[in-house]
C-alpha positions, 0 to 999 in steps of 0.5 A: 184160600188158594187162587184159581190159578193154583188149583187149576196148575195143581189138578193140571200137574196131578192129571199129568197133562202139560199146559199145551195138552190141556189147551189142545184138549180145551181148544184154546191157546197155550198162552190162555192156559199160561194167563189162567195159571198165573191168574192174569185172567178167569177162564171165560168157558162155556158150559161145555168147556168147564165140563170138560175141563173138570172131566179133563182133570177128573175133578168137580166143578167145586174143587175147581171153584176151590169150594170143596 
């Protein structure tokens, strides 16, 4: 199974968004993106930012789980 941090750079690569997009768009920092996809840390989101995220990269929230 890929890691989050995999999945998470590819969805982020498909949208076309860079790292510093998506942290704008998360409000977070770019090194939080950065340590999400080099799988240093699991993101720490509320409910409302994973949604936003998902609806960010246009995808559910079990690809983003890898459960798809």
């Amino acid at each position: 199974m890929e890691s989050f941090g995999k999945r998470l750079k590819q969805y982020r690569e498909a949208a076309s968004l860079t790292q510093r997009e998506l942290a704008a768009r998360l409000d977070v920092t770019i090194t939080t993106v950065q340590n999400w996809e080099a799988d240093r840390y699991l993101p720490r989101l509320t409910p409302q930012q994973t949604q936003l995220l998902c609806q960010t990269l246009g995808i559910s929230l079990d690809d983003l789980a890898g459960e798809s």
